[in-house]
C-alpha positions as CSV (number, residue, x, y, z in Angstrom):
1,X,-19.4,1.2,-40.1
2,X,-18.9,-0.3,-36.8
3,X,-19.2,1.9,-33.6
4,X,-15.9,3.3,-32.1
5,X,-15.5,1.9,-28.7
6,X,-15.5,4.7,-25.9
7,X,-12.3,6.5,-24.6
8,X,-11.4,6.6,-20.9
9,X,-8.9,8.7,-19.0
10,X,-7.8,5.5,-17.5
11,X,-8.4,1.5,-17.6
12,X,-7.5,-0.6,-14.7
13,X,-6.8,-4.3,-15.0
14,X,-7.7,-5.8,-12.2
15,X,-9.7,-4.6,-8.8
16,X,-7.9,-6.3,-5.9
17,X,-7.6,-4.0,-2.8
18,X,-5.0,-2.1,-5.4
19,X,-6.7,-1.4,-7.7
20,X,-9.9,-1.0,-6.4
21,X,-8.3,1.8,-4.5
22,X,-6.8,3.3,-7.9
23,X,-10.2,3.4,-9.1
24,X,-11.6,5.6,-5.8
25,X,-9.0,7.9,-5.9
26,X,-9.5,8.6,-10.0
27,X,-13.1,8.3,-9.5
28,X,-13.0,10.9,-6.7
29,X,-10.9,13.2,-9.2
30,X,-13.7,13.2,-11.7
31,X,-11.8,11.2,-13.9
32,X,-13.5,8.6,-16.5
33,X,-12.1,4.9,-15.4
34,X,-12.9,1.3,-16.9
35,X,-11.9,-1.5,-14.6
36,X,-11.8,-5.0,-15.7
37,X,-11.4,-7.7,-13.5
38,X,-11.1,-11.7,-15.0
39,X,-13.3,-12.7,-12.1
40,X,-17.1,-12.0,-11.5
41,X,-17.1,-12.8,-7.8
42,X,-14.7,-11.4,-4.8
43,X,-12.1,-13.8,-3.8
44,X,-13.9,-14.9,-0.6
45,X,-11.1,-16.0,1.7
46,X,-8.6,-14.1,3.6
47,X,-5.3,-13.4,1.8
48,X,-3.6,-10.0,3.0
49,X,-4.7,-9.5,7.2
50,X,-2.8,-5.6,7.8
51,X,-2.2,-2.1,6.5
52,X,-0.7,1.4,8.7
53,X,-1.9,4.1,9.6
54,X,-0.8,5.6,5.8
55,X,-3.0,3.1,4.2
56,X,-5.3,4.4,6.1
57,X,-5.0,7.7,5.2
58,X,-4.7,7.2,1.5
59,X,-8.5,5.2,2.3
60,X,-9.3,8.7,4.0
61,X,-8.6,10.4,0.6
62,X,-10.6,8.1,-1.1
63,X,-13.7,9.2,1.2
64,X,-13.5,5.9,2.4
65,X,-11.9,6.5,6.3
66,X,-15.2,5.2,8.2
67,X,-16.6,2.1,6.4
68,X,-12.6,0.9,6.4
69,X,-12.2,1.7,9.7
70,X,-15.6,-0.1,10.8
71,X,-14.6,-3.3,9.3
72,X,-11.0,-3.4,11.1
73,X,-9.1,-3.2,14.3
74,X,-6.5,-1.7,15.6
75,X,-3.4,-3.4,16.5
76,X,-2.6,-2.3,19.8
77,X,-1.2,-5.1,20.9
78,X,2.0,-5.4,19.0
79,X,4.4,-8.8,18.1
80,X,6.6,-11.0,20.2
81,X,9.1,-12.8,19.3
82,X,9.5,-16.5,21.1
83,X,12.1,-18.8,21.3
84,X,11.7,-22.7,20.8
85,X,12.2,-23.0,25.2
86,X,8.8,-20.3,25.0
87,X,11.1,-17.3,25.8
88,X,10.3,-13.7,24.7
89,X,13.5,-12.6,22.5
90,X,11.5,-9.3,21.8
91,X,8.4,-7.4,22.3
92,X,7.7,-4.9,19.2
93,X,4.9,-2.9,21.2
94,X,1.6,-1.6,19.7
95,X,-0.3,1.3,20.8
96,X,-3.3,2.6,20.8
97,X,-2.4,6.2,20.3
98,X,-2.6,7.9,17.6
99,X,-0.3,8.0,15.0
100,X,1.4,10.8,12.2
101,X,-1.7,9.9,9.6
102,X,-4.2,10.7,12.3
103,X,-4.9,6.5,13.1
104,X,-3.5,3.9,14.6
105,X,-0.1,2.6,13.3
106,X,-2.0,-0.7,12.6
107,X,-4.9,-2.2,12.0
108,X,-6.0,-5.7,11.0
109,X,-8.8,-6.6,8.5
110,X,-10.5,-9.5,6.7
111,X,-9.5,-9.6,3.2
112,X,-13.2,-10.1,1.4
113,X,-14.9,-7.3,3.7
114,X,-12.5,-4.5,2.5
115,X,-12.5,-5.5,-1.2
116,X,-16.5,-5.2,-0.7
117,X,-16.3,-2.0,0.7
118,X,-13.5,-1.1,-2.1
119,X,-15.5,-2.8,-4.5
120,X,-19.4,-1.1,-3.5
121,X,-17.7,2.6,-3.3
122,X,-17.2,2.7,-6.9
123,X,-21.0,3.2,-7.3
124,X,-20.9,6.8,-5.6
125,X,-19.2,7.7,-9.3
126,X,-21.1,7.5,-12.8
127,X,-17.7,7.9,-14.1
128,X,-16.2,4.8,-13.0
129,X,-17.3,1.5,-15.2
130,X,-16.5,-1.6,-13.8
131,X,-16.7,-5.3,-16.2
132,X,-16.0,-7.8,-14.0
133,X,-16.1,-11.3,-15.6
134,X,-13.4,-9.7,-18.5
135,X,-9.7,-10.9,-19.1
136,X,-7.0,-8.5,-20.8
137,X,-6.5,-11.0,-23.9
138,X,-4.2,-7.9,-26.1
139,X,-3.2,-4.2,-25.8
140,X,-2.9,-1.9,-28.6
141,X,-1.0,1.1,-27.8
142,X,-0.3,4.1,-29.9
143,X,0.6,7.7,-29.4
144,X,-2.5,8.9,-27.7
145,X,-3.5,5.5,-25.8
146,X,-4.2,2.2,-26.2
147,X,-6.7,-0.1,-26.9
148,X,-7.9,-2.7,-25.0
149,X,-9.1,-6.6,-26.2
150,X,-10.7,-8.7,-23.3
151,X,-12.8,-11.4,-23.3
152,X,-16.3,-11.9,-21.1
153,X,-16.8,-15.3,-19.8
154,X,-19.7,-17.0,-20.8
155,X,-21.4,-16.1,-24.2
156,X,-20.2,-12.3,-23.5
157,X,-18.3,-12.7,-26.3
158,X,-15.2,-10.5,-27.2
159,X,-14.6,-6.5,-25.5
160,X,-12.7,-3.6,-26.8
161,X,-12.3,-0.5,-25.2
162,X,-10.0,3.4,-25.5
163,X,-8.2,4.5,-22.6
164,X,-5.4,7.1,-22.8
165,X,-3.2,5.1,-19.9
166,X,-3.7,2.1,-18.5
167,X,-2.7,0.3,-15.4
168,X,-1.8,-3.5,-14.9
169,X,-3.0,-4.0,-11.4
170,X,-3.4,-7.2,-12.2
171,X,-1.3,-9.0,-10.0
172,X,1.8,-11.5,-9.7
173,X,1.7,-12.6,-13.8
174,X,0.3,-9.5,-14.7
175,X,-0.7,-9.8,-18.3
176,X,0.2,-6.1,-18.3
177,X,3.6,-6.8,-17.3
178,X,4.2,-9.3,-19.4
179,X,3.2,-7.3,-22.4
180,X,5.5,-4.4,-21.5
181,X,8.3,-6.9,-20.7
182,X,9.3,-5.8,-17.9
183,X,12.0,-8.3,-15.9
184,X,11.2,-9.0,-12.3
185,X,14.8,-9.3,-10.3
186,X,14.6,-11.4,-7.8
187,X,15.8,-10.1,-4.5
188,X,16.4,-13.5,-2.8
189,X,14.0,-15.4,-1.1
190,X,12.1,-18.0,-2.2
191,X,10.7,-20.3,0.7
192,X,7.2,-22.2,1.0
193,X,4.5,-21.7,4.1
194,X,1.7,-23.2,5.0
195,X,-0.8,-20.5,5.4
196,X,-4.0,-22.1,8.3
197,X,-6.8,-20.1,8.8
198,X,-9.7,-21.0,11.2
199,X,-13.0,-18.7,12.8
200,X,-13.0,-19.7,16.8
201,X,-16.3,-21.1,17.3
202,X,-16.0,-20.8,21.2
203,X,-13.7,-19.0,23.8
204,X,-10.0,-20.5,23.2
205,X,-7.2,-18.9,25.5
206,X,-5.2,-17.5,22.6
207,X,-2.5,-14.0,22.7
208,X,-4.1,-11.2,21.7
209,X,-0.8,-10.3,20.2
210,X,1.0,-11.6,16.9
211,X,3.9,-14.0,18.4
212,X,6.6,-15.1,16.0
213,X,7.6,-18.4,17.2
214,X,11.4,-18.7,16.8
215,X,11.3,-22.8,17.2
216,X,14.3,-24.1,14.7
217,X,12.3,-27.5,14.7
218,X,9.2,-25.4,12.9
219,X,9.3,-21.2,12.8
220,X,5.8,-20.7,12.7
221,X,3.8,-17.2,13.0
222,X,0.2,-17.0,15.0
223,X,-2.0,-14.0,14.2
224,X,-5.2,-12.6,15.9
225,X,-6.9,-11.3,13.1
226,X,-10.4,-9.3,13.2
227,X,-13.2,-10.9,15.4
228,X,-12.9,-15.0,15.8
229,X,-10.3,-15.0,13.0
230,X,-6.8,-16.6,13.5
231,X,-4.4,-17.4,11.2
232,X,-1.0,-19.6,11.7
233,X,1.7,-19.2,9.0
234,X,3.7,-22.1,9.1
235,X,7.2,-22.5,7.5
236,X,7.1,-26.0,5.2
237,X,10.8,-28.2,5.8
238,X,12.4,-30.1,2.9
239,X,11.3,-33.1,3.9
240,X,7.7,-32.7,4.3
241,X,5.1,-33.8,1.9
242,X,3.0,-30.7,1.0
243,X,-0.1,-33.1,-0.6
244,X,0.1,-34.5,3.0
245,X,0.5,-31.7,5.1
246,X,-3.1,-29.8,3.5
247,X,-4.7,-32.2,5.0
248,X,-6.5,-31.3,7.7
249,X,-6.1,-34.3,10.5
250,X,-2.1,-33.1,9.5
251,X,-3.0,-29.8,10.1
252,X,-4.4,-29.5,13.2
253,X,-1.8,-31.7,14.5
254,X,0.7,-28.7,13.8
255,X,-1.6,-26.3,15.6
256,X,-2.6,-28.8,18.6
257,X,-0.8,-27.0,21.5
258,X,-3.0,-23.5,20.9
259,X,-6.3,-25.0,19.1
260,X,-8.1,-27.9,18.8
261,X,-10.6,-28.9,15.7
262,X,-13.6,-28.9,17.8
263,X,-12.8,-25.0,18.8
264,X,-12.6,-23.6,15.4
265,X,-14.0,-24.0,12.2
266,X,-11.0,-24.7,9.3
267,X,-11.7,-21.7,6.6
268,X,-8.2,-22.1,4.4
269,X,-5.2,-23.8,4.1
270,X,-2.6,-23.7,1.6
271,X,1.1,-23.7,0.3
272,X,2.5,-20.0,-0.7
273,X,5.7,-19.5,-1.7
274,X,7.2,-16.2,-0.2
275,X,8.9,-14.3,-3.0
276,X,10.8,-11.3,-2.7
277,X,10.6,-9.7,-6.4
278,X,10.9,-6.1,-8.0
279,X,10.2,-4.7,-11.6
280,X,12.3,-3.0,-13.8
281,X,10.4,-0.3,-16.0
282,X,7.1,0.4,-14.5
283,X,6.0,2.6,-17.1
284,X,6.2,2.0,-20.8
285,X,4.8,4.9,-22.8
286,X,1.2,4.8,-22.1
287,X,1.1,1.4,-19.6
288,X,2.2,1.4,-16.3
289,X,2.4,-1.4,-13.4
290,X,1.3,-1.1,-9.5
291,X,0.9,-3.5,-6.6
292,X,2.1,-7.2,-7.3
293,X,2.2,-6.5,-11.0
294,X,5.7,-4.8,-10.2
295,X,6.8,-5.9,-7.1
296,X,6.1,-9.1,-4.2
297,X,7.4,-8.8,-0.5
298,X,7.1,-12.0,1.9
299,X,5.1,-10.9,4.4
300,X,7.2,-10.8,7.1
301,X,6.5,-6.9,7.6
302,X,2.9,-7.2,6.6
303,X,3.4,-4.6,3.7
304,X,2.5,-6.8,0.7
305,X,-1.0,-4.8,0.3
306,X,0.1,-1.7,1.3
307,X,2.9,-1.4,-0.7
308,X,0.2,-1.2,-3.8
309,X,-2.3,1.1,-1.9
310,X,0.4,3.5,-1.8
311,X,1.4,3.3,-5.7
312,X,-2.1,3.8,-5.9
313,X,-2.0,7.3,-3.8
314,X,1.1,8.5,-6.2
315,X,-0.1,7.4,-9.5
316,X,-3.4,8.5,-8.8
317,X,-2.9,12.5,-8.2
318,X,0.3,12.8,-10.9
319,X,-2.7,11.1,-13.2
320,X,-5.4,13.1,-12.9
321,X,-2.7,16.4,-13.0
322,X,-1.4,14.9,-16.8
323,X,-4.9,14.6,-18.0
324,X,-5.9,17.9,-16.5
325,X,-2.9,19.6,-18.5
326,X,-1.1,20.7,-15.3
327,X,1.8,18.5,-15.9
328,X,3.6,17.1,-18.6
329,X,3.3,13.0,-19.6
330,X,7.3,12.6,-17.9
331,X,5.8,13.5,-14.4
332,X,4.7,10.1,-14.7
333,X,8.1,8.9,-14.8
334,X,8.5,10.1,-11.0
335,X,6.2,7.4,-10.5
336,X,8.8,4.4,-10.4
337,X,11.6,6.6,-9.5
338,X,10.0,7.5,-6.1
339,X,8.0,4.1,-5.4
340,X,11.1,1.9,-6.3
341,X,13.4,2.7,-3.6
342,X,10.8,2.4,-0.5
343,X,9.7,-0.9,-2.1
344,X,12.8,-2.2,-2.3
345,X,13.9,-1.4,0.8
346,X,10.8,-3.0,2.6
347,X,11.3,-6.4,0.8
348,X,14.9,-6.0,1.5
349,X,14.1,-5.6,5.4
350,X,11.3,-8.1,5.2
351,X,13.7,-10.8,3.4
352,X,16.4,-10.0,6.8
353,X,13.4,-10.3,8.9
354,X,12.2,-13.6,7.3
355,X,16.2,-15.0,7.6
356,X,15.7,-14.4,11.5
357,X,12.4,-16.1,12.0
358,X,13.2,-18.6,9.3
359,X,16.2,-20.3,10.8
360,X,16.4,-23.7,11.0
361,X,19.6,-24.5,12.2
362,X,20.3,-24.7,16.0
363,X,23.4,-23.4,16.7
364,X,22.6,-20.4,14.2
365,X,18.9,-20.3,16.5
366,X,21.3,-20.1,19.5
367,X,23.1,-17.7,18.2
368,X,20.5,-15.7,17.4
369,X,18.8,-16.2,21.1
370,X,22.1,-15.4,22.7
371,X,22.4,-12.1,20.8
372,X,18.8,-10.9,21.4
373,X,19.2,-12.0,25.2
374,X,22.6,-9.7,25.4
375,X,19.8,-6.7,24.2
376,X,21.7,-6.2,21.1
377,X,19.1,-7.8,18.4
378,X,19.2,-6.9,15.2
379,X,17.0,-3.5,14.3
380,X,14.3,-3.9,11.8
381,X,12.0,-1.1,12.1
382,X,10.3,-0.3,9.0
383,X,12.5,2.3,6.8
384,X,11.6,5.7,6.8
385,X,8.7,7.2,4.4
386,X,11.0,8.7,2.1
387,X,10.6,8.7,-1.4
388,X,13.7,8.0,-3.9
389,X,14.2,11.2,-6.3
390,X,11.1,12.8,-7.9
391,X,8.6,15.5,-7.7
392,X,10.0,17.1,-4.7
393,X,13.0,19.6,-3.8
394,X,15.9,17.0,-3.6
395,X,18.5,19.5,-1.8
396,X,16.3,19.2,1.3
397,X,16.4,15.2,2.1
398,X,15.9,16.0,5.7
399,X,12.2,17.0,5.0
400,X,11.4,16.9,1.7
401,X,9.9,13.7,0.0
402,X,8.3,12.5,3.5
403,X,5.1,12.2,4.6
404,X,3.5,15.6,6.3
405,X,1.7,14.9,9.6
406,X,-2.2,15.0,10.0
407,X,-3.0,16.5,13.2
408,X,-6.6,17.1,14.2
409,X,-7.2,20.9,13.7
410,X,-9.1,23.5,16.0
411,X,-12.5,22.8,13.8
412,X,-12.2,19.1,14.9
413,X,-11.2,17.9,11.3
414,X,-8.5,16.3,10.4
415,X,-6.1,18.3,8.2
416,X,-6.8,16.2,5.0
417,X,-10.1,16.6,5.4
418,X,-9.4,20.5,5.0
419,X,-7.2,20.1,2.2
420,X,-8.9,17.4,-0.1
421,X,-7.3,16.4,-3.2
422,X,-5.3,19.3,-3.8
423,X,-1.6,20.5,-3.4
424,X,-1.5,22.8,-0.4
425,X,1.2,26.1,1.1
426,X,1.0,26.1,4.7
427,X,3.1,29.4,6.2
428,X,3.4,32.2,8.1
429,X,1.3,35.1,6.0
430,X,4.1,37.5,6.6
431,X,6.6,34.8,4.2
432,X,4.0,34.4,1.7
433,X,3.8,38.0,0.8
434,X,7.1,37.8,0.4
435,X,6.6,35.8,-2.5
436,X,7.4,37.2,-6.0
437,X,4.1,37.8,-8.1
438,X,4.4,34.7,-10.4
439,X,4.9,32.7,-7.3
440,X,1.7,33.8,-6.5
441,X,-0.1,32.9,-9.6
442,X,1.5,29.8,-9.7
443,X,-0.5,28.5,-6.8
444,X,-3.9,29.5,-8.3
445,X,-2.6,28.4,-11.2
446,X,-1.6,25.0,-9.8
447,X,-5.2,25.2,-7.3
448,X,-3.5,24.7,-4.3
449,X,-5.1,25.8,-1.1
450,X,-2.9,28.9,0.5
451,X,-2.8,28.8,3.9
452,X,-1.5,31.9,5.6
453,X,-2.9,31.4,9.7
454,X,-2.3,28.0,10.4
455,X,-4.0,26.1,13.1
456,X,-1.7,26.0,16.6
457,X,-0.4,22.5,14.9
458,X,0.9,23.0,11.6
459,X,2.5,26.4,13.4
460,X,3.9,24.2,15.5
461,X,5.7,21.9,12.9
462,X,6.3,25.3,11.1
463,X,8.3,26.3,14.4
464,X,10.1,22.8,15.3
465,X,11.5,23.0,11.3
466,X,12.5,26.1,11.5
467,X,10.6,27.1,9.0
468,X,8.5,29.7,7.6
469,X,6.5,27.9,5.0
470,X,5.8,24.5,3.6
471,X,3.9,22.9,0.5
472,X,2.5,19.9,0.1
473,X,1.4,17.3,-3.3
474,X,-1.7,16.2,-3.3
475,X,-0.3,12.9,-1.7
476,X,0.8,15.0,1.4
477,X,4.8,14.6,0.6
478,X,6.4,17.3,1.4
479,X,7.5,19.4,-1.7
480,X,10.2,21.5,0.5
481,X,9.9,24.0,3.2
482,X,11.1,27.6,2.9
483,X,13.0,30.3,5.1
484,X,12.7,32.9,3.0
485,X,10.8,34.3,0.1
486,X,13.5,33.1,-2.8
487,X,13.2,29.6,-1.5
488,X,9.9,29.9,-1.3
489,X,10.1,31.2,-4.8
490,X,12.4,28.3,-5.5
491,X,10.2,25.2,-4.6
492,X,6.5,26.4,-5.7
493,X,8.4,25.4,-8.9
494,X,8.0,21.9,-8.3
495,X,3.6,22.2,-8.0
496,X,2.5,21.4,-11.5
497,X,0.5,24.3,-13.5
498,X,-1.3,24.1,-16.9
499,X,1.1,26.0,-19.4
């Protein structure tokens, strides 16, 4: 008889920076994880260059704040927007403050050194298994899981494994995806860059700032990376010849005016095409999608990568709370419910963005110029952190499903690192005995962490909401804040409890 092939809590197809992440945060939980990735070695050349201060966070959760940190930087120094006469339209300032996730709002990074550090962390658990060199080939899926076929390059041979979900990280034509069948709708742009990126191999007099150049002749973005790193995007025109235009005595021709070849050494260029795309159905029974698998954002906003580090942070805690019996399988269906609209409305905003750096025309460029010169440009801040309907009291939209605050407490922690993984009620200690007895319970029950004398900051929020209590998902979205003991009562209902 042959040998049964072992049963995870979870398998992850693929381990890009999404996840990789996935994997930390399960790993972290004590959950069992298999991760299979097609290739054996990191992709070793810069791709995605930014995440926020959320991304950040969620890294933070993962135990993983300092070696992240240490191989980015902060981007203090913001964007500006330039016309094709070399006039600033707009300056989008950075800052070196710190920020509601207790970071910077920004930072910048090199692709292949936070996949390592992604990557290497995933040794700290005996419980996560990673088979790198393994592609998805078929999924099996029953009532209690699926079944996984892959096969090992080389003479590996052919792989099998259990898992009771799985999740198709695995990118833009997600096997995972297309075995679920889920449609991608297409939310309207579809336009090819040029993507240059060289190391500085002496001084050059370059902005320390991103600058979106506005030039109708050839929009173009230049961004100061991490270190000696610089990258220019650069939009490709009708006419050009794309086999022609790789070519590097073509390329630096389009960079001359800020670097010349002798300066910098030539690490990548190629031809993207910026799509703007979004998944229908992210979970099917026991499969589910994150990152590129289910949606694509130009990158206009930079939140291509951390738009699947923070499916990651929701998938990962309403996970680990099915297979620990404190929630039923449909909390999982939250997931898209509350992911779907933020998404959306980031590629949405990146695609407007991308139509005002993108134009070609000159008397629209004009017309564009003239309107940011009157002060009345168009907005385009990023959309707020809230989630679309879910796990959270939906009659309070003014506070509940948003990000809580991180402020650093009187200890000198941070407030996650206070709370961990867990769900937490922050409130005054005179509101939580007002509680009813089975409200109680429910939060030992649901092992979140009862704060009743909070630090001079959360009693500060507490005060500036009006409120008397608050309780947090292990995510740190706001379940709802209460006034009084009913309410309080009312929305301890949403923290999910073993039955």
């Amino acid at each position: 008889m042959s040998e049964r092939p072992p049963v995870y809590d979870v398998a992850i197809v693929g381990l890009g920076p999404t996840g990789a992440t996935l994997a930390n945060l399960l790993g972290a939980a004590g959950r069992s994880v298999l991760v299979i990735e097609k290739e054996r070695d990191l992709f070793p050349l810069p791709r995605a260059i930014h995440y926020d201060g959320e991304v950040l966070r969620i890294f933070q959760a993962a135990g993983l704040r300092e070696p992240v940190l240490a191989i980015s930087r902060p981007g203090t120094q913001g964007m500006h927007f330039v016309n094709a006469a070399g006039q600033t339209l707009l300056i989008r300032g950075g800052t070196a403050a710190l920020g509601p996730h207790g970071g910077a709002n920004n930072y910048y990074f090199h692709q292949p050194e936070l996949e390592a550090v992604l990557r290497e962390s995933l040794a700290r658990f005996p419980n996560v298994h990673v088979r790198l060199g393994t592609a998805l080939t078929a999924i099996d899926v029953d009532s209690e899981g699926a079944t996984l076929h892959g096969s090992q390059g080389g003479d590996g041979g052919s792989f099998e494994a259990r898992a009771r979900w799985v999740v198709g990280c695995d990118g833009a034509r997600s096997p995972v995806r297309q075995h679920m069948g889920s449609p991608m709708v297409d939310l309207g742009l579809r336009q090819p860059w040029l993507v240059f990126d060289v190391v500085l191999t002496e001084p050059v007099d370059l902005p320390p700032h991103t600058v979106q150049h506005c030039d109708p002749r050839r929009p173009m973005t230049y961004c100061n990376v991490v270190g000696n790193r610089r990258r220019w995007e650069i939009m490709v025109l009708p006419g050009d010849d794309r086999e022609a235009l790789v070519q590097p005595e073509n390329l630096w021709k389009l960079v001359a005016p800020w670097v010349r070849p002798d300066q910098a050494r030539l690490e990548r260029a190629a031809i993207y095409t910026f799509h703007s795309v979004i998944a229908d159905g992210w979970r099917q029974g026991r499969l589910l999608l994150a990152g590129d698998a289910c949606h694509q954002t130009p990158p206009f906003l930079g939140q291509g990568m951390c738009a699947g580090i923070r499916d990651a942070a929701n998938l990962a805690w309403k996970l680990d709370a099915v297979l620990a019996g404190r929630a039923p399988d449909a909390l999982l269906d939250t997931y898209e419910s509350e992911r779907k609209p933020h998404v959306r409305a980031l590629i949405e905003l990146a695609v407007r963005l991308g139509g005002i750096i993108q134009t070609t025309d000159p008397a629209a460029a004009a017309e564009r110029d003239a309107r940011f010169a009157s002060g009345e440009p168009e907005v385009f801040e990023l959309p707020p952190q809230l989630l679309g309907a879910g796990a959270f009291d939906s009659l309070q939209q003014d506070l509940a499903g948003r990000p809580f605050p991180q402020p650093r407490l009187a200890d000198g922690r941070l407030l996650d690192e206070l709370l961990g993984r867990r769900s937490a009620v922050i409130g005054q200690r005179e509101l939580l005995a007002a509680a009813a007895p089975g409200t109680a319970e429910r939060w030992a029950r649901s092992q979140a962490l009862v704060i009743d004398e909070p630090d001079p900051p959360l009693a500060d929020w507490l005060r500036s909401h009006e409120a008397g209590a608050v309780i947090l998902r292990p995510d740190r979205y706001i379940v709802g804040v209460a006034r009084t003991g009913s309410e309080l009562d009312r929305i301890s209902q949403y923290l999910p409890v073993a039955p």
